[in-house]
C-alpha atoms as one frame of an Amber mdcrd trajectory, in Angstrom:
protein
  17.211 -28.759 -11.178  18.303 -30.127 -14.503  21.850 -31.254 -15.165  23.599
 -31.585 -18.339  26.533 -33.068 -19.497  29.036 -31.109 -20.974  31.342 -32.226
 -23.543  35.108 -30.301 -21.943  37.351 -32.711 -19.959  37.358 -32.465 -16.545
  39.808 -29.693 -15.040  41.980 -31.004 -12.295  43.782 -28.570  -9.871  45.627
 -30.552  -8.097  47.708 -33.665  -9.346  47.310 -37.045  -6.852  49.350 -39.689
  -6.547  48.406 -43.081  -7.697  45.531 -41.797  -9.707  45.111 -41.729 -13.342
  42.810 -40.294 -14.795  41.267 -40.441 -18.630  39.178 -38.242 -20.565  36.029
 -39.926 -22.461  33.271 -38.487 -24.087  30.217 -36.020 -22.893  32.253 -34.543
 -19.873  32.955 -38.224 -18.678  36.045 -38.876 -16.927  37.360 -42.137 -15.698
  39.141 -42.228 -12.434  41.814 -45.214 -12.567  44.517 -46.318 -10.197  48.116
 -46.674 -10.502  47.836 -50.334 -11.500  44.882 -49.563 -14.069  42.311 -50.867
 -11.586  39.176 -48.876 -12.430  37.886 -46.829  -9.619  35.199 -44.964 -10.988
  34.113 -41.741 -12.827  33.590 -38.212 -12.600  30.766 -36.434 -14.770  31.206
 -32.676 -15.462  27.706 -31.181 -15.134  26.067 -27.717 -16.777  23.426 -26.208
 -14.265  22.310 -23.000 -14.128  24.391 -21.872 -11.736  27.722 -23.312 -12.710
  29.036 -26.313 -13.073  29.055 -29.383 -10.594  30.956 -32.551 -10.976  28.947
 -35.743  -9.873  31.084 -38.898  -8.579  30.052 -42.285  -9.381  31.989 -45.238
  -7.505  32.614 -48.667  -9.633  31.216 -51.676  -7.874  32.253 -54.546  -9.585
  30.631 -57.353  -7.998  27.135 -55.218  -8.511  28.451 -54.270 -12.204  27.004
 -51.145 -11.589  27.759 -47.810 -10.019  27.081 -45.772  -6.599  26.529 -41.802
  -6.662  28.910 -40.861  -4.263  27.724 -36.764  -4.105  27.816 -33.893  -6.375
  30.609 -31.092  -5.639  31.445 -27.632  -7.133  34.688 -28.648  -7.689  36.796
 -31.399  -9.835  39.065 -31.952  -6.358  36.410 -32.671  -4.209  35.093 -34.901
  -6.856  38.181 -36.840  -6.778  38.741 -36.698  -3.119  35.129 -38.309  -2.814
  36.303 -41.151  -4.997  39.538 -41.687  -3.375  38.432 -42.007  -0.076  34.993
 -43.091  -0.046
């Protein structure tokens, strides 16, 4: 299964509070809280049969990222973030 990035910002339902949230390039969107503390990002993904949303989790003593899960939807995207 091939994923692509797509270039649109990422479509959020549902406001949350004490998130922020910033649109960068290729369908990248950075997931920030309240106080500007980066928490990660959220990649919007072209597949064949729709689009999925693919959360990546900042770990700043690594300087790197963890894949938290792919979802079919920008919320549970989020939600993954937030509470993971």
């Amino acid at each position: 299964m091939d994923l692509l990035p797509r270039s649109a910002p990422l479509p959020v339902v549902r406001p949350r509070a004490g998130l922020r949230l910033v649109a960068l390039h290729g369908g990248l969107t950075r997931v920030l809280q309240s106080d500007g503390g980066v928490i990660g990002y959220v990649e919007t993904l072209d597949e064949q049969g729709g689009t999925r949303f693919r959360a990546k989790r900042m770990l700043p003593r690594a300087a790197g990222f963890r894949i938290v899960g792919e979802f079919w939807s920008a919320d549970e995207a989020l939600d993954a973030l937030r509470f993971a």
